[in-house]
BATI-898014 format. One record per residue (C-alpha): residue number from 0; x, y, z; chain. Coordinates in nm, 4 decimals. Each point is the difference from the previous one (the first is absolute). Layout:
{i NUM; xx X; yy Y; zz Z; ch A}
...
END
This chain:
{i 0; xx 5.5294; yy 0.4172; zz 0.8186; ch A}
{i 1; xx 0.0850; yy 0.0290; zz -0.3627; ch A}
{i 2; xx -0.1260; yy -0.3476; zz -0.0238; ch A}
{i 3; xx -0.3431; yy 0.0455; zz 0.2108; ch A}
{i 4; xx -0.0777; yy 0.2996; zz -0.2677; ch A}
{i 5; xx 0.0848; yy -0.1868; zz -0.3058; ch A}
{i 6; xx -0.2678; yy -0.2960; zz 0.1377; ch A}
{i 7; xx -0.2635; yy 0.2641; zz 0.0479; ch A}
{i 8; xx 0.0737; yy 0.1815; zz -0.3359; ch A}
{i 9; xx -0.0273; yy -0.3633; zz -0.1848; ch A}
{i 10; xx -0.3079; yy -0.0483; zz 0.2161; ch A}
{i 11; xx -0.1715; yy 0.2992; zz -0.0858; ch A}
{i 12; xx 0.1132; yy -0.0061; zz -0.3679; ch A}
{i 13; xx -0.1899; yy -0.3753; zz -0.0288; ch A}
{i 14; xx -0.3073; yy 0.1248; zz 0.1655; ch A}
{i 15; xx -0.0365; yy 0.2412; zz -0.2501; ch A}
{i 16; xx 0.0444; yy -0.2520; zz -0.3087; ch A}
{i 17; xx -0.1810; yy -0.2741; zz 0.1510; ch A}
{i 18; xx -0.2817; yy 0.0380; zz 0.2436; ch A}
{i 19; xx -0.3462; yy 0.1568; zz -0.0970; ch A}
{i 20; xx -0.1010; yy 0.3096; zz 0.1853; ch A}
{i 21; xx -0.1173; yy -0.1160; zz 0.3224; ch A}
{i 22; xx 0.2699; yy -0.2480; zz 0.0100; ch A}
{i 23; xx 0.2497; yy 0.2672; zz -0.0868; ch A}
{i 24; xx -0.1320; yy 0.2830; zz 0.2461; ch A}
{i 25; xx -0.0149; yy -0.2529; zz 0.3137; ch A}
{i 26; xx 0.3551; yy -0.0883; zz -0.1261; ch A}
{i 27; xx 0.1134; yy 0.3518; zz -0.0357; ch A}
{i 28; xx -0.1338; yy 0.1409; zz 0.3086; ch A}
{i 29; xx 0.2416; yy -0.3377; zz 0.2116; ch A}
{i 30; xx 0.2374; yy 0.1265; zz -0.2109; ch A}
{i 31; xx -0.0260; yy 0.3807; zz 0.0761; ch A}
{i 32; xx -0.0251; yy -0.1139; zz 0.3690; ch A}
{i 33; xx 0.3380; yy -0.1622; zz 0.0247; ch A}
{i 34; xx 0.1905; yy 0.2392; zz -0.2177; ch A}
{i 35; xx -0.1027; yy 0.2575; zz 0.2021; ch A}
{i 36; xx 0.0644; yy -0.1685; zz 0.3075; ch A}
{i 37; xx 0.3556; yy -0.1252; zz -0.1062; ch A}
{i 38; xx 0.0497; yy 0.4127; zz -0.0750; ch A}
{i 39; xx 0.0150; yy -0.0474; zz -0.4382; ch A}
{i 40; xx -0.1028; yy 0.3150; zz -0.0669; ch A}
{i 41; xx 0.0014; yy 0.0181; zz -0.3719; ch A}
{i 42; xx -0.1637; yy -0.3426; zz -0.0127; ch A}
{i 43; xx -0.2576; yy 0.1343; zz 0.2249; ch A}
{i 44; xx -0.0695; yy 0.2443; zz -0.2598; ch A}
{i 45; xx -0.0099; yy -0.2122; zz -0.3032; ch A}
{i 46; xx -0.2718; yy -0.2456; zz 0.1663; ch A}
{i 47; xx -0.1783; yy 0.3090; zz 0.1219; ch A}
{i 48; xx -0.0480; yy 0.1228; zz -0.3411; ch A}
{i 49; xx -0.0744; yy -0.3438; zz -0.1522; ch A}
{i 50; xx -0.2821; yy -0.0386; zz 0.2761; ch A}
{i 51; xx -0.1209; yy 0.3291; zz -0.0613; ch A}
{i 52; xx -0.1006; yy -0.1282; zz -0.3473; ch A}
{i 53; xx -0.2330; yy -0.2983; zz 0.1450; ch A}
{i 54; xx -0.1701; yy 0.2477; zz 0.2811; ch A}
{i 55; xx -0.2917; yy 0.2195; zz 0.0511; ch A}
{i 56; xx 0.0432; yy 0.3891; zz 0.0143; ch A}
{i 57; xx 0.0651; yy 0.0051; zz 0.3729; ch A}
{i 58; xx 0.2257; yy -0.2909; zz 0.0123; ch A}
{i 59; xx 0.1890; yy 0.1647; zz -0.3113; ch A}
{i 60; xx 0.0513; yy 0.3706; zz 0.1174; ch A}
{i 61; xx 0.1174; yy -0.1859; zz 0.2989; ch A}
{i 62; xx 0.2560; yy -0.2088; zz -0.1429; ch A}
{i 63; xx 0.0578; yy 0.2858; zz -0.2104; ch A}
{i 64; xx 0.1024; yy 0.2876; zz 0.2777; ch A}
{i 65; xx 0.2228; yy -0.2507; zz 0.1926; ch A}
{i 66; xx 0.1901; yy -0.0260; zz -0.3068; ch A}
{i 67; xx -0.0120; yy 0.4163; zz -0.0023; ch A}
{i 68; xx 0.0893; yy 0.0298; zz 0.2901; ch A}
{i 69; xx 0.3748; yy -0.1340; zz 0.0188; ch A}
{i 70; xx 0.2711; yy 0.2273; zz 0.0095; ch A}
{i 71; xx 0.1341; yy -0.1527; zz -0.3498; ch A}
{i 72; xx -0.0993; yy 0.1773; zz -0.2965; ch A}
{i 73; xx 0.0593; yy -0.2206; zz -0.3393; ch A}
{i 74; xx -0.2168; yy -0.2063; zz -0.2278; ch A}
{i 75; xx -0.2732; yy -0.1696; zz 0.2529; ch A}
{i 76; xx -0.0610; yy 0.3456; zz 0.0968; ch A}
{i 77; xx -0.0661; yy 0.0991; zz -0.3632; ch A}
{i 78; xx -0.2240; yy -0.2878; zz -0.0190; ch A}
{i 79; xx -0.2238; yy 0.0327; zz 0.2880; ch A}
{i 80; xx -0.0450; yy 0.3498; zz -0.0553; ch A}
{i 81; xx -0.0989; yy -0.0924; zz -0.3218; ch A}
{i 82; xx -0.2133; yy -0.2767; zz 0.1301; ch A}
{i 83; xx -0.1591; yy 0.1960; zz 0.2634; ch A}
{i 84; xx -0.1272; yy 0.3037; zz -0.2265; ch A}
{i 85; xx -0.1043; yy -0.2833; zz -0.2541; ch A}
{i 86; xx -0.2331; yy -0.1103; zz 0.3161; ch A}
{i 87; xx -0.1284; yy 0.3212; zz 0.1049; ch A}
{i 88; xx -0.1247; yy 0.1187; zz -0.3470; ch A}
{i 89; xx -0.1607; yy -0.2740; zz -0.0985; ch A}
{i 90; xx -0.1863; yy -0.0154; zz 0.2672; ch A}
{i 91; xx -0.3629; yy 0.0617; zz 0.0344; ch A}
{i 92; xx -0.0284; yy 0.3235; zz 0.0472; ch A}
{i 93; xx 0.3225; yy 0.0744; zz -0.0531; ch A}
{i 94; xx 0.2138; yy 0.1257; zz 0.2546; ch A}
{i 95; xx 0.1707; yy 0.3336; zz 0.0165; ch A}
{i 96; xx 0.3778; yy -0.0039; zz 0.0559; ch A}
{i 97; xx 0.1646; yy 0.1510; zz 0.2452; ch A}
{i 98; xx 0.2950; yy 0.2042; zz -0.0418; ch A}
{i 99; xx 0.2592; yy -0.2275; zz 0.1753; ch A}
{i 100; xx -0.1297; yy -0.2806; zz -0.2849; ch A}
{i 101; xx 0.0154; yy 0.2443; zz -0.2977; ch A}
{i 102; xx 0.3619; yy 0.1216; zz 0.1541; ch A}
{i 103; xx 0.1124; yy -0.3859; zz -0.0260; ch A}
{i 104; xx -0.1810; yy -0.0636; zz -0.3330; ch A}
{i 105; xx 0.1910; yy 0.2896; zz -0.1565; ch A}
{i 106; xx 0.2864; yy -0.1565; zz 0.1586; ch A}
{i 107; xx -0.0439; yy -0.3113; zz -0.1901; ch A}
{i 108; xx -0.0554; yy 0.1329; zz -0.3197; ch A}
{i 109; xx 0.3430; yy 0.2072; zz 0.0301; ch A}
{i 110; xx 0.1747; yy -0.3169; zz 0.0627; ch A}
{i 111; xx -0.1723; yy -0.2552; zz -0.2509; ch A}
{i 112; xx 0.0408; yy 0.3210; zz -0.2710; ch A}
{i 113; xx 0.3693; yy -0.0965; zz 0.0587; ch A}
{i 114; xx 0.0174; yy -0.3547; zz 0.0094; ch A}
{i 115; xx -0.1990; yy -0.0520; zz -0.2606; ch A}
{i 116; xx -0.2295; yy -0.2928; zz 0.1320; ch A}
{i 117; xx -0.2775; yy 0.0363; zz -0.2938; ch A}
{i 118; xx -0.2796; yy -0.1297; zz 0.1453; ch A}
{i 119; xx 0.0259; yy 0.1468; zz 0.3514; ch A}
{i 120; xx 0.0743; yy 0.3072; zz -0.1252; ch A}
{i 121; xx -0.3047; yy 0.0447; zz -0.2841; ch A}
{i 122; xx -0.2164; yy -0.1440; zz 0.3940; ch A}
{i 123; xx 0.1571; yy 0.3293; zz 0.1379; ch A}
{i 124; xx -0.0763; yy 0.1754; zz -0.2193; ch A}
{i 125; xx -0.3506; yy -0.0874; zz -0.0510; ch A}
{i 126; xx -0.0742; yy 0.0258; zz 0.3776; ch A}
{i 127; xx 0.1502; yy 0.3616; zz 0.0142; ch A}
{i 128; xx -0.1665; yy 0.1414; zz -0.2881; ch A}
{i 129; xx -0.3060; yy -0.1623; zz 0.1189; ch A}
{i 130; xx 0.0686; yy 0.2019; zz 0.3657; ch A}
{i 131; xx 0.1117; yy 0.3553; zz -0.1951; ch A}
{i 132; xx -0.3973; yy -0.0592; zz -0.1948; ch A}
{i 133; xx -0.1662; yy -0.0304; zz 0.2771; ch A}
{i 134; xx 0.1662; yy 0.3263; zz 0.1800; ch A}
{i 135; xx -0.0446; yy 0.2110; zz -0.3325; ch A}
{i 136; xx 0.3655; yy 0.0245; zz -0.0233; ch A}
{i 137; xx 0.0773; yy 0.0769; zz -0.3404; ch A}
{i 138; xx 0.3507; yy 0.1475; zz 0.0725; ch A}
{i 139; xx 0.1145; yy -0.3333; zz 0.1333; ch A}
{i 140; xx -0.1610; yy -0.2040; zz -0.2755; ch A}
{i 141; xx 0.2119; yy 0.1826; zz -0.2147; ch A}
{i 142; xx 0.3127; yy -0.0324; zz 0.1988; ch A}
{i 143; xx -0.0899; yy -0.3837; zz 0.0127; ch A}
{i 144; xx -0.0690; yy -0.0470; zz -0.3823; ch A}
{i 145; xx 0.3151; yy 0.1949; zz -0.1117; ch A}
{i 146; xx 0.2510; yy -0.2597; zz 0.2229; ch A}
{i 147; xx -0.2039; yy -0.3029; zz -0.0423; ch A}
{i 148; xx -0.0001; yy 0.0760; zz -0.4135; ch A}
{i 149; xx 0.3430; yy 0.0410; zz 0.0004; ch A}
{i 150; xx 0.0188; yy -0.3717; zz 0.1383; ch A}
{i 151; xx -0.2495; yy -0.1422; zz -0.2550; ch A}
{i 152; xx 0.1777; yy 0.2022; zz -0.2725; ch A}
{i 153; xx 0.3062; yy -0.2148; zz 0.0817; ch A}
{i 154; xx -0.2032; yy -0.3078; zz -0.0224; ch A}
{i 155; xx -0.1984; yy 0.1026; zz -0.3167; ch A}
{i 156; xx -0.2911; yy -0.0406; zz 0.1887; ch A}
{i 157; xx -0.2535; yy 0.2963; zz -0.2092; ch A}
{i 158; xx -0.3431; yy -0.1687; zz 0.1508; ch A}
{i 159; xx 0.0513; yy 0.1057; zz 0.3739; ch A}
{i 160; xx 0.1458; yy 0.2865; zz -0.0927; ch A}
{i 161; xx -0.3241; yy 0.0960; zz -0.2429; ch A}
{i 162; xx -0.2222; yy -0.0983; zz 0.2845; ch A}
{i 163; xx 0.1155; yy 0.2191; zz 0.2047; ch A}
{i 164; xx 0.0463; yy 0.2608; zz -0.2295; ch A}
{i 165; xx -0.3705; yy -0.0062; zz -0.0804; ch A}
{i 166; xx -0.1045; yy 0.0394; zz 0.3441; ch A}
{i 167; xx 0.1979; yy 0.2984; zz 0.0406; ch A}
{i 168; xx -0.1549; yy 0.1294; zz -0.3185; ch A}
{i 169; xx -0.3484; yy -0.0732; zz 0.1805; ch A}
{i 170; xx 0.1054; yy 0.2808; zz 0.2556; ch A}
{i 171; xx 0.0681; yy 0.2371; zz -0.1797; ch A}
{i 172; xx 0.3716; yy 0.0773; zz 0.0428; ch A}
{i 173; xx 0.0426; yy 0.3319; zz -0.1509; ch A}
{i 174; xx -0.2260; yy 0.2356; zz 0.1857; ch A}
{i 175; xx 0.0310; yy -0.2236; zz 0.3146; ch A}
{i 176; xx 0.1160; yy 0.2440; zz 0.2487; ch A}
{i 177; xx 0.1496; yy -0.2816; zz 0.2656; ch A}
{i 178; xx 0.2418; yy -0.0648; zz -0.3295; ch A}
{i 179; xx 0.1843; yy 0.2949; zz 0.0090; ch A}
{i 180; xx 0.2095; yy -0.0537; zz 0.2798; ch A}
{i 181; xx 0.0873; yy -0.3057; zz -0.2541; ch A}
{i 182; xx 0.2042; yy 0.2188; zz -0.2653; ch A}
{i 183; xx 0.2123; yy -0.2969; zz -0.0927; ch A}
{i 184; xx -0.2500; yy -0.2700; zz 0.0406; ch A}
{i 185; xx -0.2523; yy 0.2099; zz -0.1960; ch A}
{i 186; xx 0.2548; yy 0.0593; zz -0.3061; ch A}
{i 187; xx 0.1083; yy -0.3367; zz 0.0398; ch A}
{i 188; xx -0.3582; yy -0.1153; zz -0.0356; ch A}
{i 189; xx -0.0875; yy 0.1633; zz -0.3078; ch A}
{i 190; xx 0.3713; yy -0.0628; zz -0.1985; ch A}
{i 191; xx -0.1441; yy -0.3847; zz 0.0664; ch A}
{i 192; xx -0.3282; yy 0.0169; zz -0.0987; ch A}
{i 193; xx 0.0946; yy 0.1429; zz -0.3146; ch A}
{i 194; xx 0.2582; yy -0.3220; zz -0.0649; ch A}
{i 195; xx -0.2996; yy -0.1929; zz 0.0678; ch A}
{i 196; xx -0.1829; yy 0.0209; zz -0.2961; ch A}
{i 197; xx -0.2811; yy 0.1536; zz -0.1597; ch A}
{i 198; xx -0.2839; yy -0.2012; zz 0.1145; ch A}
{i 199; xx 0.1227; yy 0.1504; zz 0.3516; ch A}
{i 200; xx 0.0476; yy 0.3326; zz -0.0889; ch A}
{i 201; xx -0.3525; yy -0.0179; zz -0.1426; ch A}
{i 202; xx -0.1473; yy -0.0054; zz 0.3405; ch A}
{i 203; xx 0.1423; yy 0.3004; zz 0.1188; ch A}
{i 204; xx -0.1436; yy 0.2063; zz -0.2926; ch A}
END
């Protein structure tokens, strides 16, 4: 067995270097086919994820759920969560998540916010602040900003963390009444926006 899932691993790995899209996703799908068949469950995954990137929105949030919906919880999760609330807001119009995919979102972000995987993570958090705009829901934006600047802080990364700074500024933090349920995340909010410089602080005057 350990041999039959090395063969499909190298297989799949070489489709993905080699073969153009339609190559690769007729490839892919044979090869999704027999590792689920053979019962490779975290290959399964993998190739689901990779043919998620080659298919329409259907196809994807297909791919995507089956990938949800096994009882393991670890990194493909992360990344078709990810994937899957990538699809739904860009869509046209875009759709309104439900709870359940919020729940698992927030999920996600709690576990990349400890890993540390940089570029999934700043996805994350894009996606969920994107999600807490669209409800109005300042309190969370600002529970979201002051654990996602902590992480940029670490990586000296000032431009995301001025971004979203300014677009809390744009709401109007301190007469928002949603905030003050916030106390920390309000304080918090402020203490950094003074750090930030003056051109910041200008806008809030």
């Amino acid at each position: 067995m350990r041999n039959r899932v090395a063969y499909l691993e190298a297989e799949y790995i070489i489709a993905g270097a080699t073969l153009e899209e339609d190559e690769k996703r007729e490839r892919l799908s044979q090869l999704h086919r027999l590792a689920k068949r053979e019962d490779f469950p975290i290959l399964v995954e993998n190739i689901a994820l990779s043919l998620a990137e080659l298919s329409g929105r259907e196809e994807k949030l297909q791919l995507l759920d089956s990938v949800l919906g096994s009882e393991r919880r670890g990194y493909n999760q992360v990344r078709a969560i990810v994937a899957k609330v990538g699809a739904l807001q860009e869509s046209e119009p875009a759709t309104v998540l439900n709870r359940g995919d919020i729940a698992r979102l927030a999920a996600a972000y709690s576990y990349l916010h400890a890993q540390r995987f940089s570029g999934l993570f700043d996805r994350c958090h894009d996606l969920l602040w994107r999600a807490f705009e669209a409800a109005g829901n300042t309190a969370d934006l600002l529970r979201l900003f002051r654990h996602s600047s902590f992480v940029w802080r670490i990586r000296g990364d000032e431009v995301r963390e001025t971004d979203s700074a300014k677009r809390l500024v744009s709401r109007k933090v301190a007469g928002d009444a949603a905030a003050s349920s916030a106390d920390i995340a309000v304080r918090y909010f402020w203490v950094r926006l003074r750090s930030l410089g003056a051109a910041l602080r200008s806008l809030t005057e």
